[in-house]
N, C-alpha and C positions, 0 to 999 in steps of 0.2 A: 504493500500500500504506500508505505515512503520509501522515497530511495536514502540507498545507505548511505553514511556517513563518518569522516573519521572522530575520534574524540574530542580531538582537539576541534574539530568546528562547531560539534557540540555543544561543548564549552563555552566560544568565541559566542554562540548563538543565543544559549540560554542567558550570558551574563548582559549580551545585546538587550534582551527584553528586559530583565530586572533592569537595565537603566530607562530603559522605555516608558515601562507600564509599570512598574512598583513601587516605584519612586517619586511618584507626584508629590509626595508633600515635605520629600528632599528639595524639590526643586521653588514651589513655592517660597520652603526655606530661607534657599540660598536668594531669591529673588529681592527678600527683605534685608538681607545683610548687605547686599554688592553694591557698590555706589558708583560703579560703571554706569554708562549711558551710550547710546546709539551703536555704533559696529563693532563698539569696546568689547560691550555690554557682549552683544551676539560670539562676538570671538571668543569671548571668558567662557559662556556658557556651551559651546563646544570643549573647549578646553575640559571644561568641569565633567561633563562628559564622555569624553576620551579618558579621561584621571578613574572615576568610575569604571568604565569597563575595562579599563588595563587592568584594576583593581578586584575586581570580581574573578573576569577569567583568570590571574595569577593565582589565586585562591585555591579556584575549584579544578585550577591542575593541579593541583596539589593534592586532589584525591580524584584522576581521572583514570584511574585503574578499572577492570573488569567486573569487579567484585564491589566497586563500591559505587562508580560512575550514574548506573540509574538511582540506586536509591537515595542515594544525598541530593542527586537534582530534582526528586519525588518529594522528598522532605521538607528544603527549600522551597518547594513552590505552593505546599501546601501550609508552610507558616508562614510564607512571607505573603502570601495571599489575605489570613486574617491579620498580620501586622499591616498592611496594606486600608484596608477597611477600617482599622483602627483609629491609625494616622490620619484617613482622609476624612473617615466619619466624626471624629470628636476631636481632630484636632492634637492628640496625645502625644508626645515625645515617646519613647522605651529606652529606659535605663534601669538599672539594676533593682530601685525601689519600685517601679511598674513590673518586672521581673518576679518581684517579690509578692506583690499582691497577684499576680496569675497564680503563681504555685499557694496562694495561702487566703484563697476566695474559698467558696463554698458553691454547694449544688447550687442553693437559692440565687448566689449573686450573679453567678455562670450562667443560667436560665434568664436573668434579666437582663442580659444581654442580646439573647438571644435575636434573629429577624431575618427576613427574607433576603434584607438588602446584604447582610453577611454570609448569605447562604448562596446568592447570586456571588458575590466575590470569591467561596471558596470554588464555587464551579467552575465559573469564567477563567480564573486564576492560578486556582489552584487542582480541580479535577482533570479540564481538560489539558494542561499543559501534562500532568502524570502519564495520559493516556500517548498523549501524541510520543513522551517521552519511550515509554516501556514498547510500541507499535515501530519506532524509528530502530532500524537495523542498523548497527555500530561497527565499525572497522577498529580495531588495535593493535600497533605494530607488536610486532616481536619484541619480549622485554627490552634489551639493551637497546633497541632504536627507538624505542618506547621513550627510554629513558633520556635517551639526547634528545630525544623531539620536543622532550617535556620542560628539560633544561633551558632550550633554546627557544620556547613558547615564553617561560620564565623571564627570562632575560630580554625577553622583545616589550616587554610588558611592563618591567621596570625602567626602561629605556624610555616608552611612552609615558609611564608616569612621572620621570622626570624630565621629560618636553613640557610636559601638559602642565606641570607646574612651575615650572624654572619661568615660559614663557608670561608668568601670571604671578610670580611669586608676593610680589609687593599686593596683589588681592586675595592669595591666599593665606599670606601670614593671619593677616586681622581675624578674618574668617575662622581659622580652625583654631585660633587661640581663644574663641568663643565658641566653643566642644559644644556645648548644652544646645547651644542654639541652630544649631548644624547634624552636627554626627550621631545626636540620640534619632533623627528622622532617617539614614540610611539605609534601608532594606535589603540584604538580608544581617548588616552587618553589625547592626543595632541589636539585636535581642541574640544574635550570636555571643557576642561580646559580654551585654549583660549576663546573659544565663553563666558563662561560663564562670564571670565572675566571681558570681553569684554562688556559683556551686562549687567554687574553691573554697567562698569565705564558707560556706557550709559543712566545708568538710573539716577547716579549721577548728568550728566550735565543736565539732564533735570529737575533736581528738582530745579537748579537754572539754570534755562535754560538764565536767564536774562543776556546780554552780558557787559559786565565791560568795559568801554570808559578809553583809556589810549589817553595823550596827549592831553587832554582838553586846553594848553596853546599852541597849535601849532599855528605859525603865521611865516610870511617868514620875513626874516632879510631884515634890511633896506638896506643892501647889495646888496640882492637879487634883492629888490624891484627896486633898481636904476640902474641895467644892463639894456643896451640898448635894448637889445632883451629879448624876452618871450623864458623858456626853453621849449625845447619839448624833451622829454625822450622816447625810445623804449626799453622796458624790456621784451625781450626774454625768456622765460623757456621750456630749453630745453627738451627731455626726452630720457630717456637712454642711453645717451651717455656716452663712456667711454672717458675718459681722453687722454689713452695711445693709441688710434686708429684716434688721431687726428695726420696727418703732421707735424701742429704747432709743435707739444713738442715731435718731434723727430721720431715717427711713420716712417717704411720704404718705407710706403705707402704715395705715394699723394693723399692726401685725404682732403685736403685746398686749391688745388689749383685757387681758386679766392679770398680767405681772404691773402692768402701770399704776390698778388699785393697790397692790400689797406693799409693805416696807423693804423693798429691796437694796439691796447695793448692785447697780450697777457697773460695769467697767468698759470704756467703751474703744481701747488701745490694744487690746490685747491678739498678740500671734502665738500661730503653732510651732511648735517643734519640726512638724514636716506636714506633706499634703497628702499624705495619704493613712488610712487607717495605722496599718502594720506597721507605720514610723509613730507616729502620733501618741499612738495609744501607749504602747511598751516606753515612750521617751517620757512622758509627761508624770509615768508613774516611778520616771529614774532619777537617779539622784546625778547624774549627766546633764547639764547643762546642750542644749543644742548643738553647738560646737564641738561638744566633745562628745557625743554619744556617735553610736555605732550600732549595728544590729548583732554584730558578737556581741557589745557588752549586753544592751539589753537581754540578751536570750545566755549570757554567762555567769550577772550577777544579779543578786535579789534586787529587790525592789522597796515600793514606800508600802505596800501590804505587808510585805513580809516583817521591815522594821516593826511597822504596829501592832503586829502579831505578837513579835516578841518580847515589846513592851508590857502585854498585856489588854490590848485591845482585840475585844472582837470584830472578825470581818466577815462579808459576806459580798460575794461578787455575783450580779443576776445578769444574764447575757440575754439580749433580745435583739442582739446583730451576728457578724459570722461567729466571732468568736475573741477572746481577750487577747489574742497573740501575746501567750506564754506570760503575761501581767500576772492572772488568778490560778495558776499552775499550784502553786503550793499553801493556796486556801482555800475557803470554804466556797465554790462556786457553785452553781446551779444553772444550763439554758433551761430559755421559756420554751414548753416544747410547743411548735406549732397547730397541734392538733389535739391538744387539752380542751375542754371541753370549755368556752368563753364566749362570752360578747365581745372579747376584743380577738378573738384567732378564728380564720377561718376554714386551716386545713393548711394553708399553705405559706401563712401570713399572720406575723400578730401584732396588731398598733402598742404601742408602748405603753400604754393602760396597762397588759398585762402585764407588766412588772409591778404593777401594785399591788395585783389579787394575793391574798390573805399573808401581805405584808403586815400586816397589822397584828396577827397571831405571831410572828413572828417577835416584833417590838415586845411586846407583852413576855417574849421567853427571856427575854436581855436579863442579864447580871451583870455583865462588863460594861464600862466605856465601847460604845462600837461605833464600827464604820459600814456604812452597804451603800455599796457602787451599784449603781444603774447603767448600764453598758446599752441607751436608746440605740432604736434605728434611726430615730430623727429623718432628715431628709436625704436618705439614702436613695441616689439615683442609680438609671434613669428610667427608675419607674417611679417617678413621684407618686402618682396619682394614688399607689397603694397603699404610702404613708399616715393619710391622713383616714378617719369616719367621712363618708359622701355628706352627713350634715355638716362637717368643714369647709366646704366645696366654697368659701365665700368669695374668691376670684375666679370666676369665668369670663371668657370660657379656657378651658384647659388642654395641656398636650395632655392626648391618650393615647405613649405612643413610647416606644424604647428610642425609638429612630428620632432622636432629638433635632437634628436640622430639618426635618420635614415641617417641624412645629413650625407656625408662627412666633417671631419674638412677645408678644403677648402672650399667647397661651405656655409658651415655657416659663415665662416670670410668672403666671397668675399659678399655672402649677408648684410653680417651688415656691412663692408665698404663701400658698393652703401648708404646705407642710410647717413652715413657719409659727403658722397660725396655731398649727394641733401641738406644735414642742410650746409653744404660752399657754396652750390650755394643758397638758401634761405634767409642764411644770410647776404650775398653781395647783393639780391635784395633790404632786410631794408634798407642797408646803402645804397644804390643808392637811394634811395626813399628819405632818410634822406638828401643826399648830397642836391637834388633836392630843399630843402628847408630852408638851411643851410646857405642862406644871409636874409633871414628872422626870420629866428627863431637858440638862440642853439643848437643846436639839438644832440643827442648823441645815441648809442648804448648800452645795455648791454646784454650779453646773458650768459647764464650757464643753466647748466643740472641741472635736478633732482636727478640725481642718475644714478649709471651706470649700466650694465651688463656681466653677467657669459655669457662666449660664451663656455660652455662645458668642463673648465677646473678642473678638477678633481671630472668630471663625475656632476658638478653645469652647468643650465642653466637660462636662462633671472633672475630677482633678489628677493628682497623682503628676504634676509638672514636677520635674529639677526644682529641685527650691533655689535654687539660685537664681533661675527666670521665670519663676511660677509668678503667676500674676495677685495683686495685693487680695482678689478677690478668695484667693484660695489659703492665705495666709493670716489672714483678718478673723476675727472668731470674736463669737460671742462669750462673754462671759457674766454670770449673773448670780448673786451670795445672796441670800435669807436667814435670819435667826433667830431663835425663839426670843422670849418675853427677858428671861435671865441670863444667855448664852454667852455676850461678851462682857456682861459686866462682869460675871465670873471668873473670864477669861481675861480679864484686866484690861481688853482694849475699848477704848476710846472709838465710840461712834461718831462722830463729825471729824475725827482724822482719817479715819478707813472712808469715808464719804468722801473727802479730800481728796482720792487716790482715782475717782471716776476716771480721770484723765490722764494717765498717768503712761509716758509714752513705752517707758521699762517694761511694762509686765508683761508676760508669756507665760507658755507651759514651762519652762525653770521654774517658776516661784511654788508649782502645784506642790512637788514634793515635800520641802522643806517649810510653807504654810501650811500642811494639815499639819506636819508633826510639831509647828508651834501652836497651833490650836489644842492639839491634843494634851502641849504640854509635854511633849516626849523629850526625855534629854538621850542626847547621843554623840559620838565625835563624827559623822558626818554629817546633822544639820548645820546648815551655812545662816546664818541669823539676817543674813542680806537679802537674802534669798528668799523670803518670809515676810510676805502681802502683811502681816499683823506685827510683826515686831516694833516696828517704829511706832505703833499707836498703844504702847505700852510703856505706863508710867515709868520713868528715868531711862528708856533706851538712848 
């Protein structure tokens, strides 16, 4: 059916179309960076081009042997076909922490992905190019000519790739020294790179897989110990929430209107640690500062559960998203299981209400100081629509739809508004729950996002960016405290200094860690007292 061919043009052909057709949103890229103009402009982008396919084919001779030649170009076309969709549909970079969240998603999030228009990309892209591939009859010389042919394929390719940039060099430096903004859209060489990374750093933590106990001297102040009442703490984490689509901090939208009645503290400055779950979550509960955190450490050393545990605080961790990424590993956790019998789960889905159900029998079992994390869905896309109860629905009309750029820019903000809408009502349920119990016990609120979300702007959608170039929407997070009646005055801090701090451009996930354990009152030699949203509004800091 085809006529044969030898390896090498194979090669030259497949790596021809990845510059072609898998690459759009390489090109786009690079179209934003080049400050080239008119025949410059056209000659660069040949160049860039030619640098590409030198660079592909030298690759993939590198494994254009018998035995391996169809299925690595099988492989390749069938990942680079969904990295392709990815990139073009939402916009997305792939780097290691995008790498990270494929291997450490769940069925649920993997399914809301799902769509015709991806299923059209693996075909197009990625089925038929397998078929043509495994149908096309292949020539391979004799090893040893095999092997000069391979040599000298090599060499003709490093040759072009250093024309193709020597002739460009003064356009290429800028460019690649801006990695993030470039080289994470390269198909197939982008989630090559990562994964492999990825799975070195992976094997690294397993060779010391053993986890390293920090705060071994944790014990609550005799402070602590001699308040009248036991604290009880609710730690919120939220998800995806952007910042600047909250009410609170200015938003033209009401979209708080239940946290606006109660006595809250606002903050309305506050970034994440990273843009995506799996960095987010593990960092903000670590005693790493952003800068220095890492996903060996978090997955090597304890955490602020663990300290509080130690201390003597109870914990309790309730998961109503994929999962804690190795945070609640070594406490008390519980998922909500989807198909419990509720008004808030429907079998495949449960609004975040269900982390309340018979929280309250719980409260009622306390004997400790405790702590219970709520690990919301919040507005986990890009299925908004699932996040909220339809009597939330109060911006229409709405995307109903995975396939985010089909939306209308209305119907995707009025959709990710209603989610908004249901985390002010969800989160007015805690603190009613909290008030409820709040001549018995301290009781207090804290809630913040993981990390926000691209709602479409400048052709980015949902997150998981380089945080180096993630855009402020995705870095920006809400954060929002409540406390009972007794809670800080016990705690010695001063309410109109912590009210003070609304604006305060410093605060991030760094201060989570080391403000519960001053709240709690823990002493330890790794809380940092800087570090601690409340220390300064305590008499003589």
């Amino acid at each position: 059916m085809f006529k044969r061919i030898t390896s090498t043009r194979m090669v030259l052909l497949f790596s021809l179309a990845l510059v072609v057709l898998y690459n759009l949103a390489t090109w786009k890229a690079l179209s934003s960076l080049m400050e080239l103009q008119g025949i410059k402009a056209l000659a660069f982008q040949l160049s860039f081009g030619l640098f590409l396919w030198a660079t592909f084919s030298l690759l993939l001779t590198l494994v254009s042997f018998r035995a391996l030649l169809k299925p690595v170009l099988s492989i390749i076309s069938l990942c680079s076909a969904a990295a392709a969709y990815f990139m073009n549909d939402y916009g997305i970079a792939i780097d290691t922490v995008m790498m990270q969240n494929v291997l450490e998603t769940n069925p649920g999030e993997a399914t809301a992905l799902l769509s015709a228009k991806l299923f059209g990309y693996l075909l197009v892209l990625g089925v038929l190019p397998v078929i043509v591939i495994w149908l096309t009859p292949v020539t391979y010389r004799p090893f040893f000519r095999g092997l000069l042919n391979k040599l000298l394929v090599c060499v003709g390719c490093v040759v072009v790739v250093a024309v193709s940039v020597g002739a460009f060099y003064s356009t290429y430096a800028p460019i690649f020294r801006q990695e993030d903004k470039l080289t994470h859209f390269i198909n197939p060489t982008n989630y090559i790179y990562a994964a492999s990374k990825l799975t070195k750093a992976r094997f690294a933590i397993k060779e010391n897989v053993k986890i390293q106990s920090i705060g071994e001297d944790a014990t609550l102040s005799a402070a602590t110990l001699a308040r009248p009442k036991k604290t009880l703490m609710v730690f919120v984490v939220g998800e995806t929430a952007r910042a600047d689509h909250f009410s609170l901090n200015g938003y033209e939208r009401e979209t708080n209107p239940e946290l606006k009645k109660l006595d809250i503290f606002n903050f309305t400055q506050v970034h994440s640690c990273g843009t995506s779950t799996a960095v987010s979550v593990p960092c903000m509960f670590s005693m790493f500062p952003r800068t220095d955190y890492s996903d060996k450490k978090g997955k090597t050393y304890e955490g602020l559960l663990d300290v509080l545990q130690r201390a003597g605080v109870q914990v309790l961790w309730l998961e109503n998203n994929s999962d804690c990424k190795g945070t609640c590993l070594r406490v008390p956790n519980k998922d909500i299981p989807k198909t419990q019998p509720s008004e808030f789960c429907d079998g495949s889905n449960c609004l975040d209400e269900s982390l309340l159900v018979g929280l309250q029998d719980y409260i009622n079992s306390l004997k400790d100081n405790a702590i219970i994390v709520l690990h919301s869905d919040g507005s986990h896309g890009p299925e908004y629509f699932d996040r909220y109860p339809k009597a939330m629905e109060r911006f229409q009309p709405v995307c109903h739809t995975n396939q985010l750029g089909s939306c209308s820019k209305e119907e995707l903000v009025n959709v990710y508004d209603n989610t908004i809408l249901y985390t002010d009502h969800f989160l007015a349920k805690v603190i009613g729950l909290l008030q409820q119990n709040q001549d018995k016990l301290d009781t207090s609120m804290i809630y913040v996002s993981d990390h926000g979300e691209s709602l479409g702007e400048n052709g980015v959608y949902l997150h998981a960016a380089p945080y180096a170039i993630a855009p402020e929407a995705q870095v920006h997070v809400p954060m929002v405290m409540w406390f009972g009646n007794s809670t800080l005055s016990n705690a010695a801090v001063d309410r109109g200094c912590l009210q003070a701090k609304r604006d305060d451009k410093d605060l991030s996930h760094d201060y989570m860690f080391h403000s519960v354990l001053g709240l709690f009152g823990v002493q330890t030699s790794v809380y940092q007292p800087k570090l601690d949203i409340f220390r300064t509004c305590r008499p003589g800091a």
